[in-house]
Each structure stands twice: as C-alpha cells, then as structure tokens.
N, C-alpha and C positions, 0 to 999 in steps of 0.2 A: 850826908851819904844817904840814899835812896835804901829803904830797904827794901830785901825781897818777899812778893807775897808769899802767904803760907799755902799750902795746898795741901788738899784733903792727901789722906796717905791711901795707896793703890788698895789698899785688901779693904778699907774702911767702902770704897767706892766699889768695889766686886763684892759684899756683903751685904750694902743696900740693892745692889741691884738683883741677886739671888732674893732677897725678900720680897721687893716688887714683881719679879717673875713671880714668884709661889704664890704671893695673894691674888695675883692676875688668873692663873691655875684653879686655884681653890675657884674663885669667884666664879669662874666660867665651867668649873665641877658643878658648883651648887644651882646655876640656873640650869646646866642642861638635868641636870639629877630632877629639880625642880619641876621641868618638860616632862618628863619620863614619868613623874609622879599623876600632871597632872592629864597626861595623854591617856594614862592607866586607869585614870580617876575616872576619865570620861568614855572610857569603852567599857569600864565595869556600870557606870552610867546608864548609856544605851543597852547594854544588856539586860541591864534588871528593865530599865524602861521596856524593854521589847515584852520581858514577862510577865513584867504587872499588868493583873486582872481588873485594874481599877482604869477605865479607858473616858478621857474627859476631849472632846471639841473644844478648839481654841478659834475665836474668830481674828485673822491678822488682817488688817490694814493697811494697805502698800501708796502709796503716795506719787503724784506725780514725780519724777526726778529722785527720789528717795535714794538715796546710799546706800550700798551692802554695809555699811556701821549702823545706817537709820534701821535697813531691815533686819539685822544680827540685835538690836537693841529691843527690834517691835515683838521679835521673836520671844526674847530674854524677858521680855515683860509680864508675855501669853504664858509663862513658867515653863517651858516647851526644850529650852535650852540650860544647860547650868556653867555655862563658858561662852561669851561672845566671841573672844578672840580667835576659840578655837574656830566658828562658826565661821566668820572671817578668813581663816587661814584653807576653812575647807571647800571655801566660796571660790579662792583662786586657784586651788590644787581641781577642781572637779571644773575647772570654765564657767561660773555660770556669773561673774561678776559682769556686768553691764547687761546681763539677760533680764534681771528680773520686771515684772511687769506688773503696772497701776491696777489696782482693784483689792475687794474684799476675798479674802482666801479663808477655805475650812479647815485648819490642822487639825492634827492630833496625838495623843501619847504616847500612840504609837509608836509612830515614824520618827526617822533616825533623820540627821544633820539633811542628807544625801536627797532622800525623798523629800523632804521641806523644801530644800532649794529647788529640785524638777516639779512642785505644786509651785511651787511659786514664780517660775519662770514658762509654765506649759498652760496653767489654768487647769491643770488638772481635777483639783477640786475647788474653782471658783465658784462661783455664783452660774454661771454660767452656764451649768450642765448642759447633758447632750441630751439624754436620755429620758420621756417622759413616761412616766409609769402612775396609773391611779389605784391607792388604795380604798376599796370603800366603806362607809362605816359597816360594822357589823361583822367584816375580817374577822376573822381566829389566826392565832400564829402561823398555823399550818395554812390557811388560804393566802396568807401573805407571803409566804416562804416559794409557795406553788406560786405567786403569782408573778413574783421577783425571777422564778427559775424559767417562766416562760416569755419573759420581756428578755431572757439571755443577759442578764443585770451579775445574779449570782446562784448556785447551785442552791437550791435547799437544803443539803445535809449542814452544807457548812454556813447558811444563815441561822439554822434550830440551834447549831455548834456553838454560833455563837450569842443567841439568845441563852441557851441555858449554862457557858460554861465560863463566859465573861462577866466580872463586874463591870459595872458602871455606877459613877458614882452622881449620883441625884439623890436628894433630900427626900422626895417623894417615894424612891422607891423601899426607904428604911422601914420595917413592921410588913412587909408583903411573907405570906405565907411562902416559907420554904419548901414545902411539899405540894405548891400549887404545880398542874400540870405541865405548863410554861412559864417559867420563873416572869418573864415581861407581859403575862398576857394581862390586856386591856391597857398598855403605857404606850405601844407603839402606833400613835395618831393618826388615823384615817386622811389621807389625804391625796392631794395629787403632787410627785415630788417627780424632781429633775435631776438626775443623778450622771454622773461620769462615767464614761467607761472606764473597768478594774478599777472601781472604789469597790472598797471592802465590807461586807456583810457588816462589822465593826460599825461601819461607818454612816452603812445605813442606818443602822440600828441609834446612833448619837444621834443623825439628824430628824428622827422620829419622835426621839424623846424629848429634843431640842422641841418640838413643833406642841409635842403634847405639856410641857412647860409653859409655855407661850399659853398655850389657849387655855389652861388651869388656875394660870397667873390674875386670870380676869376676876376670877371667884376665890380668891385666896380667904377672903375674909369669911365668904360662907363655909367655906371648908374648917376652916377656924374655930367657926362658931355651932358646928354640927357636936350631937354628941357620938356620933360613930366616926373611923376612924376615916383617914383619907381613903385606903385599899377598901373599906367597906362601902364607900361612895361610889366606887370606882365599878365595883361588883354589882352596886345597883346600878347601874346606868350601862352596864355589860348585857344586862336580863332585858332593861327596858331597851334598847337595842334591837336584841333581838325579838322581842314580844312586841313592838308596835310598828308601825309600818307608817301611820298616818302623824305628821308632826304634834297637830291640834291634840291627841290622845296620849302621847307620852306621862304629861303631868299626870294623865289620871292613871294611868296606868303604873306609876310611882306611886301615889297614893295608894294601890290597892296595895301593891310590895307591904311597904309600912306600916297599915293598916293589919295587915295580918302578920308580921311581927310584933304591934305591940301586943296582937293580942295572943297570941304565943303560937298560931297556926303555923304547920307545913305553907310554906308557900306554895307548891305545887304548882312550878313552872316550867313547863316540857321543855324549853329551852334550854335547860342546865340539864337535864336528860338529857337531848342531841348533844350537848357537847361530851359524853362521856360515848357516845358510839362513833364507828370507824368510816360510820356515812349515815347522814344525814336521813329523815325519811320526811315524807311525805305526812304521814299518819303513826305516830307511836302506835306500840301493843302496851295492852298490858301487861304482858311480860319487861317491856322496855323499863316500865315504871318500878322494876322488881330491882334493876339493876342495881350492884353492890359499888357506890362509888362517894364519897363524899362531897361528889355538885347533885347527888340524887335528892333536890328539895321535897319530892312522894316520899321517902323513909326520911328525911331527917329535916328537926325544923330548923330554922334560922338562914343566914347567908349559906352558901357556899364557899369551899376555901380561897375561893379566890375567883375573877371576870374570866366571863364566857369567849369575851371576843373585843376587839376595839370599838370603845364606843364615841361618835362623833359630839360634838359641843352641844346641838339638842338636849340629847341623850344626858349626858353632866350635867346639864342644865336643869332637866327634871328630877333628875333625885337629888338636887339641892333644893328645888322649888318645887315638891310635890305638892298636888293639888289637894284639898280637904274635900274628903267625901266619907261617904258611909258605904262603900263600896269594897267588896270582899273577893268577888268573882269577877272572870268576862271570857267573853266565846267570840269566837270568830264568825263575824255577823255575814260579812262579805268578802269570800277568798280572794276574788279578786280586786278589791281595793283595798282591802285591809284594815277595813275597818271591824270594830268591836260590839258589841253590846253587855252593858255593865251590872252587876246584882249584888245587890245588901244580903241577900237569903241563899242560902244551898238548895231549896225550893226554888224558889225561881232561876238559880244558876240551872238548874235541872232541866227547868220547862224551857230555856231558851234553848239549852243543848237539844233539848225534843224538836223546839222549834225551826232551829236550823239545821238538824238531821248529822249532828252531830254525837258519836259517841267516846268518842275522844278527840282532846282539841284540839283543832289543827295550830302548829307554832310555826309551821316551814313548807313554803309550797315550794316547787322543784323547779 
C-alpha cells in the first residue's frame, strides 16, 4: 500500500511566508533608511565643503573614452568627492553622462558635485582658458586686484575678499605675519595667466599660488638652508623688487639689505614707505619718512612685517644668492635706466646724493 505524502500543515506555510515578507520589509527599510542616511551625510558634506576656509586646486585628468565610473573615481581620488556612487547617480539625474570631455581639468573644494561635472564637460576651468591677463613683477595686491577688475576677470572688492578672508592651505604660507597688510602679499606670482570666464577670485588666487609653488620649488633647498625664515626671504625679495630695476644689480642690491641687518642698521628703503601710502610718488618728503607704520624701515630697524609686493624669480633669486660686498648705501644713478651707484660710507653715500642732485632717493618714477 502506497503511502500518502506528508504536507507541511497550512499555518506552518502562512508563518514562513509572514516572516520572509517581514525580513524582505526590514531589509528594504534599512537600505532605504541607509540612502537617507547617506544622502544627508553628503549635503551636510557639500555644505560644510562650501564653508570651509581652507580652499585646495585639485588637478583631474580625464582620458580618452574615460567612463562617468573612471571619472567619479579620478574625482574620488583628487579627495574632491566622499561618495562616487553618489557622483554617478548625479552624473545621470543632471545629463551629463557621455558629455564629459579628454583633458586636464582645474577643481576645487569648493565646488559641489554639479559644478565638477559642468567643468568637466564645458572646459570651463581646462587648461585652456580664454582670457589672457599679465601680472607683473613688482604688483601689490591692490595693483593686481585693479588690474584683474579691468581685464573684467573679477571685481576688486571681492578679489581683496578673498585674499584676506579665505584660507588656503600651502606649507609655505604657515608663520606669515597675521597683521601683515594683505594676508597673501608677495605669494601671488607675477605672471602671465589664462583664466576662464566666471572663474572665481578663489580660483585665481589657487592658481597664483600654485605657480608661486612651482617656481619656489626650484630653491627649496636654499630656503632650507637659510637662517631666516621663508616669509622673511619673501620680504626680501619684495624690497629688492621694488628697488632695482636692472637685473645685473639685484644681488647687490640684496647684499646691501643684509649687510645692514647684520650690522643692526635701519634699512632705510623708501619702497616700504610707498607701500604704506594711498599713492605712490614720484619723490618721498620727509614727512613721508615720519610715517607711523610697521613697513616704516626710517623708524624701525629690521624687515618689515611682511612683502611689499610680488616679487618675480630674479628677485627670489637674489635674496637667496646675495652678492658679498662692503656696500651699505645706493642712489639712483640713472632715472631713467635705473640704474644705481653704490657706497661703503654715509660720506660718500652723501657726495653721490650731491652728485646726482638728489636729496632724497628716488625709489619710483611715475
């Protein structure tokens, strides 16, 4: 006789299947709760990122045929992102999947998900820029703000804005006096740059520093092996900057700096005077020399708190490589070529200033 099979009993088979619904439930609770956590995670994310003062250039890389996973990864690599998927998910919700385009791209930590993908599919901030604008050596923050606002780049308020109210984070700029005038002055590198249209004052300001990196990188070891610090290098080669006109003169014109620091003299360079006035002249007074300002090298001796102005690689060059002399003085021999004549004696400094009909030294012709 065949027996008959057993079968499960009806409520046994309606009690497993209530518990496979419920763990199906749960489980699909806790990924979307999950979602929710980690959507939250990343717009408290981009928030803070939007606030942080600390604003770092990221160079991305984009590759022939590259993937929105290749580029959500290159992104995630530059520290730019803290979610690829999400990057991914907001590549196809914004269209820009199969947009993006080969080349070197400038981020930065600033910008949110949205604006990475439009730089990275517009060339917005490529290599490429549009816009050619020259800084030249010798700029002050203020000529380069003025000079950004008339290439119609960015307004000056909000370039000073963000010179003095953004960090940035470089190595070099740590021990820079905090009560110097302009928190970046003498960092932002003389040069000729190619900028985008609506790139941001931010931006400029990275890609300056970036440049001034670069070309400081060459002499790392001098700087290393100086006993002053980096910002006090910086500050010398902001003076000789402004005080020398003719390449060949610089070193010595370092050497006199030096020279009359070690030996405990005012340096007494009208250049650090013109930077404390609201325009430039021609010919200090001596009133000028009276002014109460801490770049006043006539009242006080040693550096000032901090560079005059941007000084280009020459300039760096010689106050790491001053020249040795016995040389304490110099006058402006020739206004119009700019060149010096130099003096071991306050006599003789004297008789050249009679000599050239000078009675106070010209530092800035107009």
């Amino acid at each position: 006789m065949n027996k008959k099979k057993e079968s499960m009993p009806t409520y046994m088979r309606v009690f497993i299947k209530i518990i496979f619904v419920g763990v199906f439930i749960f489980a699909i609770s806790l990924v979307f709760n999950k979602g929710l956590e980690s959507s939250y995670d990343i717009v408290v994310s981009q928030s803070e990122k939007q606030n942080d003062p600390h604003i770092k250039e990221v160079k991305i890389k984009v590759n022939r045929g590259a993937t929105t996973e290749d580029i959500a990864q290159a992104v995630y690599d530059g520290g730019l992102i803290s979610n690829k998927l999400w990057f991914r998910l907001q590549s196809k919700l914004y269209k820009f999947d199969g947009k993006y385009k080969e080349g070197t791209f400038s981020l930065n930590t600033t910008m949110d998900e949205k604006a990475m993908m439009e730089a990275l599919t517009t060339n917005q901030l490529a290599d490429n820029a549009e816009i050619k604008v020259t800084i030249p050596e010798g700029f002050n923050i203020i000529q380069i703000a003025e000079r950004l606002e008339k290439e119609g780049i960015v307004s000056k308020d909000d370039f000073l804005a963000a010179v003095n109210e953004k960090e940035y984070d470089y190595d070099f700029l740590q021990g820079t006096n905090p009560n110097k005038k302009n928190r970046l002055e003498g960092y932002l590198f003389p040069d000729t740059y190619f900028f985008p249209e609506g790139i941001t004052s931010e931006a400029i300001i990275i890609r300056m520093l970036n440049r001034f990196e670069e070309i400081t990188n060459n002499y790392s070891q001098r700087f290393a092996d100086s006993q002053y610090s980096f910002d006090e290098i910086i500050t010398i080669a902001s003076i000789i900057e402004q005080e020398a006109r003719l390449d060949e003169e610089r070193p010595i014109i370092s050497g006199v700096i030096y020279n009359r620091i070690d030996d405990s003299m005012n340096l007494q360079m009208c250049s650090t005077v013109q930077y404390t006035l609201e325009k430039k002249k021609a010919n200090l007074s001596y009133d000028d020399l009276e002014v109460e300002s801490p770049y006043n090298t006539y009242k006080y001796e040693g550096l000032p708190i901090g560079a005059i102005c941007s000084p280009g690689e020459a300039s760096i060059k010689a106050a790491l490589y001053p020249e040795e002399h016995d040389y304490f003085f110099f006058v402006v021999k020739d206004p119009e070529e700019g060149s010096h004549a130099f003096s071991t004696t306050l006599g003789e400094h004297n008789s050249r200033k009679t000599e050239y009909k000078q009675t106070v030294d010209k530092n800035f012709v107009e």
